[in-house]
N, C-alpha and C positions, 0 to 999 in steps of 0.2 A: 855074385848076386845072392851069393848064401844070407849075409844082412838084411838084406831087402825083404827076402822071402820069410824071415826070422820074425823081423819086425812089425812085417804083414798080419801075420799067424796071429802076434802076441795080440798088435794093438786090435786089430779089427776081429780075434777069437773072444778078447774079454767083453769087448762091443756088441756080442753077437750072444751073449749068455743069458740075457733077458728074453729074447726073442726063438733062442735055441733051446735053451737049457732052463726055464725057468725056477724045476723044479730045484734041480743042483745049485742056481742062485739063492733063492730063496733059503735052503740050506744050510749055507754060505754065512749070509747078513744074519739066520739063527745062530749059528755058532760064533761068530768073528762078533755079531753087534753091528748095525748100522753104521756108526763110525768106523770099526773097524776094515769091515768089507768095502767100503767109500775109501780107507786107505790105500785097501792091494787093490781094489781099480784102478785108482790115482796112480799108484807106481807100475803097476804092467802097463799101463797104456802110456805114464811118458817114458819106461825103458823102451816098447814098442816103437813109438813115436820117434827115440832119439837114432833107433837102428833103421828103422826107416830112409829118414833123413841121412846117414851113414851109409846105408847101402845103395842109396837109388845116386849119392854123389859120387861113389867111387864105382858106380855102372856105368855113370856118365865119360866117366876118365877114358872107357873103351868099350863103346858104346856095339851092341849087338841089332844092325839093324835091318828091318824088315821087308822095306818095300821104299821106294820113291816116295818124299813128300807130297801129296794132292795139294796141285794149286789151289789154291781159293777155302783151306780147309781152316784156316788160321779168322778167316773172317765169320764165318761160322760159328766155329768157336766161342770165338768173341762175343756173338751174339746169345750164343747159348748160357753164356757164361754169365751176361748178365740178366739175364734169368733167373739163371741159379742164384745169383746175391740178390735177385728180389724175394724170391724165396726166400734164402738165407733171414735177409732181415723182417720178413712177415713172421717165421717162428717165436721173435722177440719183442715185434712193435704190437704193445696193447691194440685191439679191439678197430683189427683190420678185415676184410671182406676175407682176402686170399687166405688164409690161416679159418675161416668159418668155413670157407669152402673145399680146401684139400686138407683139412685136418691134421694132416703130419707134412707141414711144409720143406723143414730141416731135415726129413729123410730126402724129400724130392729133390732138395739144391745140392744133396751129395751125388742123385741121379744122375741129372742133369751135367752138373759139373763134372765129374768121372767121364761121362758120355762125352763131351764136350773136349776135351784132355786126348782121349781115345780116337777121334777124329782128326785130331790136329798134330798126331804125333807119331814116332813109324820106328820106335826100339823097343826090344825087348825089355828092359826096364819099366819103359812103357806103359807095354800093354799089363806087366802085371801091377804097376800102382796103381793106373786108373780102372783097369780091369778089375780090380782087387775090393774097388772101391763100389764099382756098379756094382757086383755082385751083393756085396754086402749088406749097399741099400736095398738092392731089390729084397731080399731075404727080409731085413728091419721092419722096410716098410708094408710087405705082405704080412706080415705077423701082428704090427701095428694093428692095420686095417680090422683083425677080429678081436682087439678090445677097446671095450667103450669108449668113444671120445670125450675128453675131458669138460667140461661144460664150460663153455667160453661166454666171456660177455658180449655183449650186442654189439657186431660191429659199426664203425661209422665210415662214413666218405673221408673226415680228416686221418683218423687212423692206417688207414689203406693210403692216401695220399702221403703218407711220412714214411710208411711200408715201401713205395717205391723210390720216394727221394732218398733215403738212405739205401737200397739197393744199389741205385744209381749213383749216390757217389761211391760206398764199395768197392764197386765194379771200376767206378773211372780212376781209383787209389791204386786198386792192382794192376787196371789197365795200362796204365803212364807213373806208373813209377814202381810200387813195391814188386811188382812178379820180376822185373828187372834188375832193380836194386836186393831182393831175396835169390832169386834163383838163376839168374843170370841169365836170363828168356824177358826182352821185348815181345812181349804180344801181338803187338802192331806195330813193330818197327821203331825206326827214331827218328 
């Protein structure tokens, strides 16, 4: 689980530099250049990323596990989950209600999601990639929270309505097919 933990570190320590360490980023993008510092993000977060992926597959080979499956935790999830891809996609869909009103949406649907993941799962592996992941958002999003929100335009009722309909398909993409087809986990069975 050394990979995993590696991985953790890199991707979700460079993701945390803004919110942690601003001064040292800031720093950073002085000396490297905007483009530059946009570089070594890019590559720490997908060497991150790829040890990630790397180490949570070869935890799975001999899984470390924690406790009994909770009945019923899978449907939950699910539901949480698609929450988090309404979220998800209110970060992105212009001049929706949800995105005026939780201001940093795209932290929340890492919350949530993580959250979500953590309920529905019982290895060591587990608990530190989704754990890995609350934590981080909580952190992002608490930091978020004390600088100014960005000035968004007026939302509308269709905005917010495309906000969810793209949530919902998302959700019903990972739901019944890709989380399956990627990671070898039916969500809701088959």
């Amino acid at each position: 689980m050394i990979w995993l933990a590696l991985g953790l570190a890199l991707f979700l320590g460079i993701h945390l530099t803004r919110a942690l360490a601003p001064r040292w980023r800031d720093a950073q993008i002085a000396r490297l250049g905007e483009k530059g510092w946009k570089g070594l993000h890019t590559l720490l977060s997908l060497a991150g990323f790829g040890l990630i992926v790397w180490g949570y597959s070869q935890a799975r080979l001999d899984p470390v596990v924690l406790w009994a499956p909770i009945r019923g935790m899978n449907h939950l999830a699910a539901l949480l989950v698609l929450i988090a891809m309404i979220f998800m996609a209110a970060a992105y869909v212009p001049r929706n209600h949800i995105k005026a009103r939780l201001k940093h949406p795209m932290t929340l649907s890492v919350k949530v999601w993580a959250l979500a993941h953590l309920l529905a799962n019982n290895t060591l592996a587990d608990m530190m990639l989704f754990g890995s992941f609350l934590v981080w958002s909580v952190l992002v999003f608490r930091a978020a929270r004390r600088r100014p929100a960005p000035a968004l335009a007026a939302p509308t009722a269709g905005g917010t309505a495309a906000t969810v309909v793209v949530g919902i398909a998302l959700w019903a993409f990972f739901a019944f097919w890709a989380h399956a087809a990627w990671f070898g986990i039916a969500p809701l069975g088959r």
